[in-house]
N, C-alpha and C positions, 0 to 999 in steps of 0.2 A: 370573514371568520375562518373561512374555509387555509385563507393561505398563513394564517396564523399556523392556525393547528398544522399544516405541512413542516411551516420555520419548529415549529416548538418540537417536534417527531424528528425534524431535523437534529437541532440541537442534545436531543436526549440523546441520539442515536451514536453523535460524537462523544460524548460525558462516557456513554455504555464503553465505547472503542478503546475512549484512555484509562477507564481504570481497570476491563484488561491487558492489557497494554502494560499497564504500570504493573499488575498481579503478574503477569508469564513473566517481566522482565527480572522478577523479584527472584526465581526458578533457579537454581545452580545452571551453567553455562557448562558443566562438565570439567575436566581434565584439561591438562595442557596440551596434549596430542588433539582431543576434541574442536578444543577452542581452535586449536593451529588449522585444524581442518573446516572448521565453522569460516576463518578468514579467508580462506580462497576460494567457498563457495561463494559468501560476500563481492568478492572481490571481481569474480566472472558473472554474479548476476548483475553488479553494476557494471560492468562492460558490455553485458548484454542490453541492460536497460539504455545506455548512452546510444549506443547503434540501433539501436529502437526506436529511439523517442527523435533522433537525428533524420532519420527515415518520413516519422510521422510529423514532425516540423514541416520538411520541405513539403509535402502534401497539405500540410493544413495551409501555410501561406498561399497556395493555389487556389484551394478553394475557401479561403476569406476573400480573397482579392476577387471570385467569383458572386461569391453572397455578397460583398459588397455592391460589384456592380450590378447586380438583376436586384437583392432585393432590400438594397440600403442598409445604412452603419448600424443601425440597432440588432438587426437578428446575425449580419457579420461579428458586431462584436459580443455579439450572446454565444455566437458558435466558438470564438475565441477562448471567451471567460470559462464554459465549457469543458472545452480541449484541455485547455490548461489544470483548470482543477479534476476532470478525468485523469491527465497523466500524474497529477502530485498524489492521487489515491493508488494509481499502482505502483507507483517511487514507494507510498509510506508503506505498501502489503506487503513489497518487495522485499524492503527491512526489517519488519515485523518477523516474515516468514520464515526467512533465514533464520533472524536468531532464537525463532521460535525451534527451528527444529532442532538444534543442537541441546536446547534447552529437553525438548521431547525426548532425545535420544538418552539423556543419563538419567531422565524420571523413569523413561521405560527399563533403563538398566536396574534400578531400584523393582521395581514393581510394575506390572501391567496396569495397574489401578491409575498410578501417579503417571505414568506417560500417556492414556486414553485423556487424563484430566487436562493435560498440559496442551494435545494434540486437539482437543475439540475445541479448548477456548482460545487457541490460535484461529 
C-alpha cells in the first residue's frame, strides 16, 4: 500500500511540474535583445552541463563496475537507473530555468507583482 501511495505522490508531483511548465512557458520571452541574451545563457549552461555530466559519467562507470562487483547487478543497476534519471532532472531544471528567467525578467519589467509570480512558480 505503502509504495502505491509513493508511485501515486510520484506521479502527481510530475502532472504539478508539467502544467507549470506549460503555464511559465505560456509567459512573453521578452524582446529580441532579451531572447538574443536568453540564447547564450542557454547555450553556456548547456556547455556547462555536457562538461558536467562528462565528468560524472566517467565516475559513475567506476563505481557501477564497483557495485557490481561487491554487491551484485541489481543494486549496480538501481545505482545506474538512478544516476541516470538524477542527471535527466537537472538537464530538465536546467531548461526550465533558463527560460524561465528571461520570461521572469520582462514580467518584472511590467510589474513586481507579475515577475515575483513568474519567479516563484519557476
Amino acid at each position: 500500500m505503502e509504495l502505491m501511495l509513493v508511485i501515486g505522490a510520484g506521479f502527481l508531483a510530475i502532472i504539478y511540474g508539467v502544467v507549470q511548465t506549460m503555464s511559465l512557458l505560456k509567459a512573453s520571452p521578452g524582446n529580441e535583445k532579451m531572447q538574443e541574451i536568453a540564447k547564450a545563457i542557454q547555450e553556456g549552461a548547456n556547455a556547462y552541463l555536457k562538461r558536467q555530466y562528462m565528468t560524472i559519467a566517467a565516475v559513475g562507470v567506476v563505481v557501477f563496475i564497483l557495485l557490481f562487483a561487491v554487491l551484485g547487478p541489481l543494486v549496480a543497476v538501481g545505482f545506474a537507473v538512478g544516476a541516470f534519471l538524477s542527471g535527466l532532472a537537472g538537464f530538465v531544471g536546467m531548461l526550465i530555468s533558463v527560460r524561465a528567467n528571461v520570461r521572469t525578467a520582462e514580467a518584472a519589467s511590467k510589474s513586481l507583482a507579475g515577475g515575483l509570480s513568474i519567479a516563484f512558480r519557476s
